[in-house]
C-alpha positions as CSV (number, residue, x, y, z in Angstrom):
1,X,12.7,21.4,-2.3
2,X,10.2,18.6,-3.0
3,X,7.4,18.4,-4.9
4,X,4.1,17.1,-3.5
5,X,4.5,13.6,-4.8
6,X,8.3,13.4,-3.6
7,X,7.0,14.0,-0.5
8,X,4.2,11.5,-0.8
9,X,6.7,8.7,-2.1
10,X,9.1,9.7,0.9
11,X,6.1,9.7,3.7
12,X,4.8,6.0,2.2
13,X,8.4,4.5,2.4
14,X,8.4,6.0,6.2
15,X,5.1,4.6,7.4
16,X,6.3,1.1,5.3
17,X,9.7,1.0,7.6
18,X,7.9,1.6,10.8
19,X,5.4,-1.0,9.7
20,X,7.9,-3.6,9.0
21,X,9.8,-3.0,12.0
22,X,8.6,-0.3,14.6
23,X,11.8,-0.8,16.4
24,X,14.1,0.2,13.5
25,X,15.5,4.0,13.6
26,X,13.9,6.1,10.7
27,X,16.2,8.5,8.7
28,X,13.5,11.5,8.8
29,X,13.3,13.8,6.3
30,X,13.3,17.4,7.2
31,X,10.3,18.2,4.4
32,X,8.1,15.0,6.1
33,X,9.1,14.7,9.6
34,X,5.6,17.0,10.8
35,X,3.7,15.4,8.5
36,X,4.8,11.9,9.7
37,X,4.3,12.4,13.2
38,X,1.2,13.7,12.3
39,X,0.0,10.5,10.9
40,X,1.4,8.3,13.3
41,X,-0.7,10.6,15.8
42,X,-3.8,9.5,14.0
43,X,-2.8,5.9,13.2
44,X,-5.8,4.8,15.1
45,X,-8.5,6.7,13.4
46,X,-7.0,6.2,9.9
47,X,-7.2,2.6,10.5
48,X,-10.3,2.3,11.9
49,X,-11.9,3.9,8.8
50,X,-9.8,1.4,6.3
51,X,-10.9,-1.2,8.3
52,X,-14.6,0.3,8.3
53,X,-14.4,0.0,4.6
54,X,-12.4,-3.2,3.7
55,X,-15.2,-5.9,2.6
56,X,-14.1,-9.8,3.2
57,X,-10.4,-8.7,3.6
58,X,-8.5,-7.5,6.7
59,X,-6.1,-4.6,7.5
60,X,-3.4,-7.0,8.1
61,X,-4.2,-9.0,4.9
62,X,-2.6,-5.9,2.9
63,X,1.0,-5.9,2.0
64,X,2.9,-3.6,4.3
65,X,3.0,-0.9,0.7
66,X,-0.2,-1.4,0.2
67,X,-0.9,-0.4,3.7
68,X,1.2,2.4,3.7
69,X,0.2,4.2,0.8
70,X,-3.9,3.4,1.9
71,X,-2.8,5.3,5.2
72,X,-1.2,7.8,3.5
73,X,-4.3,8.1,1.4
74,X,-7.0,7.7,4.4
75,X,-5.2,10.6,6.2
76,X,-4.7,13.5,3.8
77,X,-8.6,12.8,3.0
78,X,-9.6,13.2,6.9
79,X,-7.0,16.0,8.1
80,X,-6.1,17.9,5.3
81,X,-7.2,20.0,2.7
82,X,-5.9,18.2,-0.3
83,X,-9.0,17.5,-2.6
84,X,-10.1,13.4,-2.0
85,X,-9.8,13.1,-6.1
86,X,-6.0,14.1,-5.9
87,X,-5.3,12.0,-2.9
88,X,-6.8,9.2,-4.6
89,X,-5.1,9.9,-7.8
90,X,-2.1,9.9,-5.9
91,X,-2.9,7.0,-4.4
92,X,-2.9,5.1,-7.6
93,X,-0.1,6.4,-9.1
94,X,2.0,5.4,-6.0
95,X,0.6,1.4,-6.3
96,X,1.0,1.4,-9.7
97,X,4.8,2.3,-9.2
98,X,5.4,0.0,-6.3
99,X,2.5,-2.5,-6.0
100,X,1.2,-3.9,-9.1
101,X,2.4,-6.9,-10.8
102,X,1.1,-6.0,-14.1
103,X,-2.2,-7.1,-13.8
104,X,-3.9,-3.5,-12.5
105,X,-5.6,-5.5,-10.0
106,X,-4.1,-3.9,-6.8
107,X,-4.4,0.0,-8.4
108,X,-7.9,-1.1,-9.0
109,X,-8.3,-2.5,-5.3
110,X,-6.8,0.9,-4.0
111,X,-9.2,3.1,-6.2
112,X,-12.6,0.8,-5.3
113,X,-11.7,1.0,-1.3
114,X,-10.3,4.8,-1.5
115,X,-13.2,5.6,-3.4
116,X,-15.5,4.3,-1.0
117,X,-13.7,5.6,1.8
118,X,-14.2,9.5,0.0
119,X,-18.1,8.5,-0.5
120,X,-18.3,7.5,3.4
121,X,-16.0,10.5,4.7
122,X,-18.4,12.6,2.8
């Protein structure tokens, strides 16, 4: 069984492949599969708050990683129960082991728009 951030790390590469190439078959994970669909049912809304709360930068200026984990991030906040302060921390931890470049700049990008995203979700 997998823990809560194996599933996390597993869901981000998911919505990455299907970002990268919608056509391409996804190997689905029995522990994620719900939870995928789920999100790719709610694409819409999830992006429409991102791109609500992205200032001077665009949805499709963010690598497809960066995108996925935000999504990730955008839809445990609106449709599940998770605390937004774990989701965030998440969040970070997942860009700083696939994202950053040693610089911190992109976790610190992730926390500032996630952060505002929790303040505006309420």
């Amino acid at each position: 069984m997998k823990t809560e951030h194996e599933k996390r790390v597993s869901l981000m590469t998911l919505l990455y492949q299907q970002d990268l190439n919608p056509e391409m078959p996804l190997s689905l994970d029995e522990e994620v599969i719900d939870t995928f669909l789920a999100i790719q049912a709610k694409k819409e809304d999830v992006d429409y708050v991102i791109k609500r709360n992205l200032t001077n930068y665009t949805i499709e200026r963010l690598s497809f990683v960066d995108r996925a984990i935000i999504r990730l991030a955008v839809y445990e906040m609106m449709f599940t129960e998770t605390p937004k302060p774990v989701v965030i921390n998440e969040a970070i931890i997942l860009t700083k082991t696939f994202c950053n470049l040693d610089d911190e700049k992109q976790s610190a990008f992730t926390n500032r728009l996630l952060d505002n995203i929790k303040k505006n979700l309420g």
